[in-house]
N, C-alpha and C positions, 0 to 999 in steps of 0.2 A: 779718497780712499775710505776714510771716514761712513760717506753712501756707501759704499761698498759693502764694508764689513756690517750697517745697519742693516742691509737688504739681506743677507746671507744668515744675519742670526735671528732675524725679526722675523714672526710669528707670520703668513703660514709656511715661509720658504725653510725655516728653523726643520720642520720635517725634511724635505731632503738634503737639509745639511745633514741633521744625523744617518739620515739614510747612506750618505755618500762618504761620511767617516767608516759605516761597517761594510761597505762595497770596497774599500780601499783594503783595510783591517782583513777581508780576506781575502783579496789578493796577494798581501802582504803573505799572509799565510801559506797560502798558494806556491808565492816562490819561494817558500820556505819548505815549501815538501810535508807539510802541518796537515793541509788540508787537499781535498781533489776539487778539480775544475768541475768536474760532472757527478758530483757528492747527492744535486739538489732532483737530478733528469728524471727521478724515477717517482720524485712527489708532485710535480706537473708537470701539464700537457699543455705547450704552450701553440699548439696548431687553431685550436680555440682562437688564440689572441693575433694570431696570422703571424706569430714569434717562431716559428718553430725550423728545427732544421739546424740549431745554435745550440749548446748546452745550457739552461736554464742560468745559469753563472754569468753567462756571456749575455746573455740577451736582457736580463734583468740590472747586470751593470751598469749596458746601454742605455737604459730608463731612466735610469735613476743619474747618471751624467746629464743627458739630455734635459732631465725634468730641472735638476737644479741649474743648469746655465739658463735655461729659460725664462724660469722662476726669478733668478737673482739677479738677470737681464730686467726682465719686469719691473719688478722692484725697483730697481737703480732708475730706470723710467718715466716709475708713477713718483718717485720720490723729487726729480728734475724737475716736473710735469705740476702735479699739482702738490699744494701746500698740503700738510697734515689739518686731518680733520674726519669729518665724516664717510667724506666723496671717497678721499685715501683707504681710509677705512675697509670701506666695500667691494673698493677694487681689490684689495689685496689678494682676499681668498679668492674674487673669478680670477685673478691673472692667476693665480699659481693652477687653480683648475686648466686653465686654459692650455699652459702651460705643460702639463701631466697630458692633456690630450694630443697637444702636437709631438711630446717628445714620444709616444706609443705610436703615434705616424711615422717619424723620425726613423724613430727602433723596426719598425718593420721594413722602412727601405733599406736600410744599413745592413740590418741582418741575410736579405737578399743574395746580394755578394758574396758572404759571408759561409754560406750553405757548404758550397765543396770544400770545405776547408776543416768542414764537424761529419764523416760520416756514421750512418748510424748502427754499423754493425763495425765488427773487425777485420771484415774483411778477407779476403783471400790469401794465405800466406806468402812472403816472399818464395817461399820454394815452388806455389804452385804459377807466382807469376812469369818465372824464369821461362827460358825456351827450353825445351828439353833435347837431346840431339841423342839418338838411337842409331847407333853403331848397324851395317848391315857390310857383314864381312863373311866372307870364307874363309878356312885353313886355305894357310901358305906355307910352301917348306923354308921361308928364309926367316919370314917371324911369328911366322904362328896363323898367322891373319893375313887375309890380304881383301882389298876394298872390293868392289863389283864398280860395273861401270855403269856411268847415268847415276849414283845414287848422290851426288853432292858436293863440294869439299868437302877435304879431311875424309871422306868415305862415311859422310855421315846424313841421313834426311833428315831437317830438322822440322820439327814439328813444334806447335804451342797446346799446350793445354786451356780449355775453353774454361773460362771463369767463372766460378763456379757462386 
């Protein structure tokens, strides 16, 4: 446990521990109704980074979980692995590098799946997705109305409005 907590607070992985305290801190916020999920979508574009399609929140979360399990995987590792010294040393910062680069691979298969689930407009309202059903009747003298024939049950042809 001891590796553990030195691979998580030691220098380079120390960055996305903090990172992943304020990815927590606003989620936390988040289910607190404090802050929006999609606060950040409008200051990047993350199709550049083959991220996109996720709200900036979600895909940048994923990063940063990613980068730090990898990171503090590594770590615990190189710590098993070889003895403190130089060799230690140097590896530290490529494993975390390394690490940031798999978990941005990571992040873009994950977020994949992901897509239908974030769209990017609001969409068509429930009222225009309903069916709509248009009454085709004549006056009747017993109620007022009476159906035609061929036009449906209930005397009605029902139609859908195309999505708009």
């Amino acid at each position: 446990m001891r590796t553990f907590v030195e691979a998580a607070t030691g220098l380079p992985t120390l960055l996305f521990t903090a990172a992943l305290v304020v990815v927590f801190c606003f989620w936390l916020l988040v289910a607190a109704g404090v802050a929006d999920s999609r606060g950040f979508d409008s200051d990047a574009d993350l199709d550049a980074l083959e991220m996109g399609g996720v709200p900036v929140a979600v895909a940048f979360s994923l990063l940063t979980v990613f980068a730090w399990l990898l990171a503090t995987g590594a770590g615990v590792l190189l710590a098993a692995v070889l003895p403190e010294g130089p060799a230690a040393g140097l590896l530290r910062p490529l494993a975390a590098c390394g690490a940031l680069l798999a978990s941005w691979r990571l992040t873009r298969l994950t977020v994949r799946p992901l897509r239908p689930l974030f769209p990017d407009g609001p969409g068509p309202s429930p009222a225009a997705r309903r069916t709509v059903r248009r009454s085709a009747t004549r006056p009747d003298r017993h109620r007022g109305c009476r159906r035609r024939k061929g036009t449906g049950p209930r005397g009605s042809s029902g139609f859908r409005l195309p999505d708009a």
